[in-house]
N, C-alpha and C positions, 0 to 999 in steps of 0.2 A: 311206937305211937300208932293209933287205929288211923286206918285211912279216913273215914269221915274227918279227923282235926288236921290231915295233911292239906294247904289250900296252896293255890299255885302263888299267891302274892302276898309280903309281910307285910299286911297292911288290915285293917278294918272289914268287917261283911261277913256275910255266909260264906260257903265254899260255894253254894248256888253260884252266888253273884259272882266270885272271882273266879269261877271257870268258865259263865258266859263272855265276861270280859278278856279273858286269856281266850276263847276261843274266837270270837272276832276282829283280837289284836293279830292273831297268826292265821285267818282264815284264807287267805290269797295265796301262803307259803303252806298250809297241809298237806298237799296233795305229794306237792315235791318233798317235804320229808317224809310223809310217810315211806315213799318209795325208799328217800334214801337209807332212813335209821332201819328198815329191815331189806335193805339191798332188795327188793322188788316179792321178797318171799310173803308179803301180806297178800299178795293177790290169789295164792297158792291156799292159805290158811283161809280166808270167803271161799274158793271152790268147795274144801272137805266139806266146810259147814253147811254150806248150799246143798249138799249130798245126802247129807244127814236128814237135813229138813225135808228135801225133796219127798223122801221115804214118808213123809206125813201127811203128804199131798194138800197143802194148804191154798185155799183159793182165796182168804182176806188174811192178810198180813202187816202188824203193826212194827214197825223199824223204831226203836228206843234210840236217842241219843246219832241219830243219822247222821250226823253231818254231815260231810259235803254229798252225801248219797251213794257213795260206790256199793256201798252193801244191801241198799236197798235196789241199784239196778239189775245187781245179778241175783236176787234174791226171783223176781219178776219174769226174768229171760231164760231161767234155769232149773223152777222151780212149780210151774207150770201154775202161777198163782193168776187170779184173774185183777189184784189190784192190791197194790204195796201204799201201804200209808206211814210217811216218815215224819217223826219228831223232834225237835232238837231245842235246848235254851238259846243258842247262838242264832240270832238273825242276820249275822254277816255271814257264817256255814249254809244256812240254809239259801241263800242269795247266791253261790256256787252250785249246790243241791240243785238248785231251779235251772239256773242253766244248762247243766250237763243233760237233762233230764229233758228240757222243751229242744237242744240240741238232739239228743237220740228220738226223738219225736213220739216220746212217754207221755206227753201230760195228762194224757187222758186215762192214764193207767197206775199213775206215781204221783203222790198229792203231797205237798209237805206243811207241815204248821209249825207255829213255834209253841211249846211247852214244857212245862217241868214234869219228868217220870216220876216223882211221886205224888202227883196230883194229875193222874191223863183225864183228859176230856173227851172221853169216850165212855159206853156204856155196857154194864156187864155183860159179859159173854159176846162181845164184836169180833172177836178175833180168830184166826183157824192158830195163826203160830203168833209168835212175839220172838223176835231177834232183838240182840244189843251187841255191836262188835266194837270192842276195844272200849266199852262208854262206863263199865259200871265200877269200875274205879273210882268218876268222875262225881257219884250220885253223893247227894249229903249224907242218905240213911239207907243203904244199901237194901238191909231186908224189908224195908218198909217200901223201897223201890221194885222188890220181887212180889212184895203181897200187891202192890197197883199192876201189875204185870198178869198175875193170875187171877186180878178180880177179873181186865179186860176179855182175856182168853174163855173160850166156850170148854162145856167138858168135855176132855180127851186131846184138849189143843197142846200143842209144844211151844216148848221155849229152849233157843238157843243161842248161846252168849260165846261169843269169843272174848278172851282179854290175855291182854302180854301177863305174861308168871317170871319167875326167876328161876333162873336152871340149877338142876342139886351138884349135880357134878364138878366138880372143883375145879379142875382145870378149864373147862367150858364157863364156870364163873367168872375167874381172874380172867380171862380177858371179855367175858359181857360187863363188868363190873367197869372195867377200861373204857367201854365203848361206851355206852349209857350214861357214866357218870362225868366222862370228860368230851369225847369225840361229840355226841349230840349236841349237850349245850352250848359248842361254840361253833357247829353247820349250825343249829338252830338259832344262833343269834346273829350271825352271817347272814341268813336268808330270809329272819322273819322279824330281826330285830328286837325280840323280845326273849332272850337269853333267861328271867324267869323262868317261863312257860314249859323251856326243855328242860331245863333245873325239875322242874316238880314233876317230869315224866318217870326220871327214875327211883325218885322218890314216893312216886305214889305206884310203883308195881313194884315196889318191895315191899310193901303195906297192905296192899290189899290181900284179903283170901282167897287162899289159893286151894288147888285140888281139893282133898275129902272137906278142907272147910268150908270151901265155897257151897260143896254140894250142901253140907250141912244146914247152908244157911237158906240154900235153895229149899230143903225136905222143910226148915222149920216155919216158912212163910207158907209153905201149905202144899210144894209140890212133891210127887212122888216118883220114884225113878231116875232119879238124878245121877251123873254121870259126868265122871272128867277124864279128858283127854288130853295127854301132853303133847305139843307140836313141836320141831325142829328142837330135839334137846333140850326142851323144859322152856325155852322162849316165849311160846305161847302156848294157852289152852284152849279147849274146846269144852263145853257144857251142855250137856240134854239131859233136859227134863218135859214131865208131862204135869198135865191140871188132870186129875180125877175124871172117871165118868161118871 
């Protein structure tokens, strides 16, 4: 099944709709799953990619799909950018987002709105980079959410995507398959109440594309130099690309 027709709830709407709804039903327990379903390794996986970015030295930075903001504050703190602008459909994510952020005493440097990635309300060529970490799974039209990505971005700007992949290695499978498919959804329905939501995590990163396809899908929305990266034994990936000069 393509990821766009995977939606978090067997019910009526877009996949929009039922991923803003799934993300402001579980937006108060995020933070603590994430930690928990990657035993604290996500915050490892944002350093590389910060790293990466860094190398591009971007000073206006647009964060896709932010939600509660973690990737947008070390995006900011690391990357020697002079202002991170973060997006998300979830207005309960973004109401955590806000906090953490007027908390580290960013507001004047980290702005967040609510929006959908493939209609940004920004204007071409705004951006030095564009990030999405862990979000484009999430998106209804994936390559049509890279071509709004690359209209934003100036020439020569990057883009760089983190997102969970599935790992090839068999034995590394059989028990990720264990953990994802049964251990998550019931911490996650323990902690966030909404047992769905972690239902459709492992079901939408077996769906989505992965490595040479994602880049493919990355080259065919118009960018060039595209690149995938496996993390922690196919777990996660890493993605760079550039817009043209």
């Amino acid at each position: 099944m393509k990821i766009e027709q995977i939606k978090p709830y067997n019910a009526t709407g877009t996949k929009a709709e039922q991923v803003e709804q799934m993300f402001n039903s579980i937006a108060p327990a995020y933070d603590f799953m994430n930690r928990a379903m990657t035993l604290g390794i996500d915050r490892w996986w944002r350093k590389v990619a910060v790293r990466r970015l860094k190398a591009a030295q971007p000073e206006l930075v647009l964060d896709v799909a932010t939600g509660t903001g973690d990737f947008a504050i070390q995006v900011l703190r690391h990357t020697g950018a002079a202002h991170v602008t973060g997006i998300d459909l979830s207005e309960g994510m973004l109401q955590v987002a806000r906090e953490k952020v007027n908390k580290a005493g960013l507001t004047d440097k980290i702005t967040f709105s609510r929006g959908d990635c493939l209609e940004l309300p920004f204007a071409d060529n705004s951006f030095d980079a564009v990030t999405v970490a862990f979000g484009v799974r999430n998106f209804q039209d994936i390559e049509r959410g890279y071509r709004e990505m690359l209209r934003v971005l100036r020439p020569g700007g990057r883009l760089c995507v983190l997102e969970l992949s599935t790992p090839q290695n068999r034995l590394v499978r059989f028990f990720y398959d264990i953990y994802t498919m049964h251990v998550i959804p019931f911490l996650g329905s323990l902690k966030s109440g909404d047992r769905s939501a972690y239902r459709y995590l492992p079901l939408s990163i077996a769906a989505v594309p992965q490595g040479a396809e994602m880049s493919r899908i990355m080259t065919q929305a118009g960018f060039t130099d595209a690149t995938a990266t496996g993390l922690t034994l196919g777990v996660c990936s890493l993605y760079i690309a550039n817009k043209q000069q």
